[in-house]
C-alpha positions as CSV (number, residue, x, y, z in Angstrom):
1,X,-25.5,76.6,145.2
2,X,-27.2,75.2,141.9
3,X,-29.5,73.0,140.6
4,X,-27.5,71.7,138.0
5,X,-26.6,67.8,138.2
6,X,-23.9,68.0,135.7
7,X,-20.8,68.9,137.8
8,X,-20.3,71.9,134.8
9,X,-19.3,73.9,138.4
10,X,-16.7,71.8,139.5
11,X,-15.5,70.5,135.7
12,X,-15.0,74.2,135.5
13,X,-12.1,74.9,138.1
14,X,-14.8,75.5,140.9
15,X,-13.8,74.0,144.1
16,X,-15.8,71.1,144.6
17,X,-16.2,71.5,148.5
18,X,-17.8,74.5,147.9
19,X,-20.7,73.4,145.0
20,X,-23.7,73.0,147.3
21,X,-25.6,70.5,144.4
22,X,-28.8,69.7,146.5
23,X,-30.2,68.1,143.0
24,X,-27.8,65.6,143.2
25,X,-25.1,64.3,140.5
26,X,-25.3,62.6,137.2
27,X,-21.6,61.5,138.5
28,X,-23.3,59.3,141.0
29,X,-25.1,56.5,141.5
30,X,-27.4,55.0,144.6
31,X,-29.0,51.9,145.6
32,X,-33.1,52.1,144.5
33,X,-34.3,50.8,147.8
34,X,-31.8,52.5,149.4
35,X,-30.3,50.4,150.9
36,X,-27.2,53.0,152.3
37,X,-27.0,56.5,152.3
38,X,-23.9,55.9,150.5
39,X,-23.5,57.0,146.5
40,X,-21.3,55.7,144.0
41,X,-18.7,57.0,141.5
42,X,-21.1,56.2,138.3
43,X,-17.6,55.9,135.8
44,X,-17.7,52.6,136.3
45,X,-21.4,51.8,136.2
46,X,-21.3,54.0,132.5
47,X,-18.3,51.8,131.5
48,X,-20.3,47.9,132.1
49,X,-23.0,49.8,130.5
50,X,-21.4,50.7,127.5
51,X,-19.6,47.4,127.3
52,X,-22.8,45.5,127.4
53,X,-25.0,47.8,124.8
54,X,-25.9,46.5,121.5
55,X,-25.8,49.7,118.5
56,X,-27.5,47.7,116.3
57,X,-30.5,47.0,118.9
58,X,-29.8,49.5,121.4
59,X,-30.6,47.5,124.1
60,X,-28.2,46.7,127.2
61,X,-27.1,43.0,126.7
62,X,-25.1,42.0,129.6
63,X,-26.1,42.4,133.3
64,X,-27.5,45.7,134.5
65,X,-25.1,47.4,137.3
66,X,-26.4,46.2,140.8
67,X,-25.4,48.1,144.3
68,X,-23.0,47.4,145.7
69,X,-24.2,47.4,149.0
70,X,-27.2,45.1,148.8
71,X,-27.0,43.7,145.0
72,X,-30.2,45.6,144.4
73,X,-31.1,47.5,141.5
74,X,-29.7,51.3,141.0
75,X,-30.7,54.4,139.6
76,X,-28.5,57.7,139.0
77,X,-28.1,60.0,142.1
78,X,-30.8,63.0,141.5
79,X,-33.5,63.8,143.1
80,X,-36.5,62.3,141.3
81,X,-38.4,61.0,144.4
82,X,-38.2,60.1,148.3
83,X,-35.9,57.6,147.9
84,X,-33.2,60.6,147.0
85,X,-29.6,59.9,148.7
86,X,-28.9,63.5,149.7
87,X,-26.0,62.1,152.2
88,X,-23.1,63.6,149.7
89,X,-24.3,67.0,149.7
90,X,-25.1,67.4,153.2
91,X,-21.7,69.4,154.5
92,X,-21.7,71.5,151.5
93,X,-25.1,72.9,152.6
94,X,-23.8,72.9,156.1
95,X,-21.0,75.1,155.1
96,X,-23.1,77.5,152.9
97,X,-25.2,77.8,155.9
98,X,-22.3,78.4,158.2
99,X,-21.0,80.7,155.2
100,X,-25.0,83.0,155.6
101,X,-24.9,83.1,159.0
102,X,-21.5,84.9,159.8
103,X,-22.8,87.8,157.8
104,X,-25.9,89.1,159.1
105,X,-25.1,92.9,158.9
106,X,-23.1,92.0,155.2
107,X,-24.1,93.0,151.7
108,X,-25.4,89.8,149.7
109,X,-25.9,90.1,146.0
110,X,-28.1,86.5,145.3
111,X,-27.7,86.0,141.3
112,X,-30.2,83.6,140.4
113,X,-30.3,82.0,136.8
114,X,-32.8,80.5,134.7
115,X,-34.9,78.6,138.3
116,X,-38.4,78.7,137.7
117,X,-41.2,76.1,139.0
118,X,-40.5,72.5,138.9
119,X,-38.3,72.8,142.2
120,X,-38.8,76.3,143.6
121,X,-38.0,75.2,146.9
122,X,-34.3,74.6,145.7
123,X,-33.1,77.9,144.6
124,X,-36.3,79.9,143.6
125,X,-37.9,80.5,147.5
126,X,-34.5,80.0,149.1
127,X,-33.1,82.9,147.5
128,X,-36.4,84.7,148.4
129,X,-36.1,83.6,151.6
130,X,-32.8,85.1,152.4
131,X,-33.2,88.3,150.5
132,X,-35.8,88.7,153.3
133,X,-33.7,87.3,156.2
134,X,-30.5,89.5,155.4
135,X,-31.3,93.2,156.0
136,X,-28.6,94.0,152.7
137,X,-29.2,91.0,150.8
138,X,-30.6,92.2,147.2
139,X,-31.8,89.4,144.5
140,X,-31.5,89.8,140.9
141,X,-33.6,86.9,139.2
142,X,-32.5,86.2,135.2
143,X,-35.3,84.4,134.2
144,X,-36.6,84.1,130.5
145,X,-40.3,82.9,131.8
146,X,-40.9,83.4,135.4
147,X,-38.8,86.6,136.2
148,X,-41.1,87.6,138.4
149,X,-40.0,88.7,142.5
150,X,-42.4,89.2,145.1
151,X,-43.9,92.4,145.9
152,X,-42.6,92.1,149.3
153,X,-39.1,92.6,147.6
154,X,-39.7,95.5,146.1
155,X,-36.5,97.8,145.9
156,X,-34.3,94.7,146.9
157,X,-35.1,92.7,144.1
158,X,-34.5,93.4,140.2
159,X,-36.5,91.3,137.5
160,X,-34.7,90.4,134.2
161,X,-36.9,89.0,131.9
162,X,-34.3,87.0,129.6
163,X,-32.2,84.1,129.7
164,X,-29.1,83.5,131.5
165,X,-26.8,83.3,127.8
166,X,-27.8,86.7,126.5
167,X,-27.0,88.3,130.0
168,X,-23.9,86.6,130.6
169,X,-22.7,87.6,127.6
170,X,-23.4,91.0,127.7
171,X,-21.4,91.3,130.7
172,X,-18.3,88.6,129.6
173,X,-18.2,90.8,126.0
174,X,-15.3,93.5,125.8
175,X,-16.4,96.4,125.0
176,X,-14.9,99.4,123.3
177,X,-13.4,102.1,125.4
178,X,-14.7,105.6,123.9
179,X,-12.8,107.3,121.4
180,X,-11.9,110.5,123.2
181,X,-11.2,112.1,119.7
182,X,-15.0,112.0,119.4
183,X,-17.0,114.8,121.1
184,X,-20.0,112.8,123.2
């Protein structure tokens, strides 16, 4: 599950059917209205766009992309408002639902990264949510500005006031094994 809108999961070897994006997908596009709960591959919209913008002005000079659907305007597929198509991602929350519920009485390590305030009820309370609802679940929150768990969590939750780069790397960075010529 992430909030990122950049498909960096599944451009990255992760199996698409099993990214729940409930953010949406700079990869899509959806009717403004909308008109469907259909979204679109953006590729194409991108392309007309770049075809039809001026460097010199850096204005659009063609026709702006219309839906398909209804010939209405469009707007890329992220959740910025009510009019949000969240159609798309629908069975992949369905599946990581499924996924949670068949492991009541299993250990659940949540790893959250870098999600703080503007959409806490995406990951952020979630996560809470089912650190609470799983007996074994335990949190860890990586957070450079709002590491802070609830005090209901205490002992099942672990604060890590820093950003997501410097402890990624710290575990992705080989380190040496100890010279056992060297007394310790």
């Amino acid at each position: 599950m992430t909030s990122n809108v950049d498909a960096l999961f599944a451009r990255n070897g992760f199996d698409p059917d099993r990214i729940f994006t409930p953010q949406g997908d700079y990869g899509r596009y959806q009717c403004t209205t909308p008109c469907t709960p259909t979204t679109f591959d953006s590729r194409p919209l991108v392309a007309q766009l770049l075809a039809a913008y001026d460097p010199v002005s850096g204005a659009v000079t063609g026709p702006l992309p219309r839906c398909p659907n209804c010939a209405g305007e469009v707007e890329i597929n992220v959740r910025i408002g009510p009019e949000f198509v969240d159609t798309p991602y629908l069975p992949a929350g369905r599946r990581l639902q499924d996924w949670l519920g068949t492991g009541a009485d299993t250990r659940l390590l949540i790893m959250e990264f870098g999600a703080g305030f503007n959409t806490p009820g995406v990951i952020r309370w979630p996560g809470e949510h089912l650190t609470r609802q799983i007996a074994h679940a335990r949190l860890v929150r990586v957070n450079p500005t709002h590491p802070e768990t609830p005090d209901d969590l205490a002992g099942r939750a672990l604060s890590i006031p820093a950003g997501a780069d410097h402890r990624l790397d710290a575990l992705t960075v080989p380190h040496p094994a100890p010279d056992p010529t060297v007394a310790s």
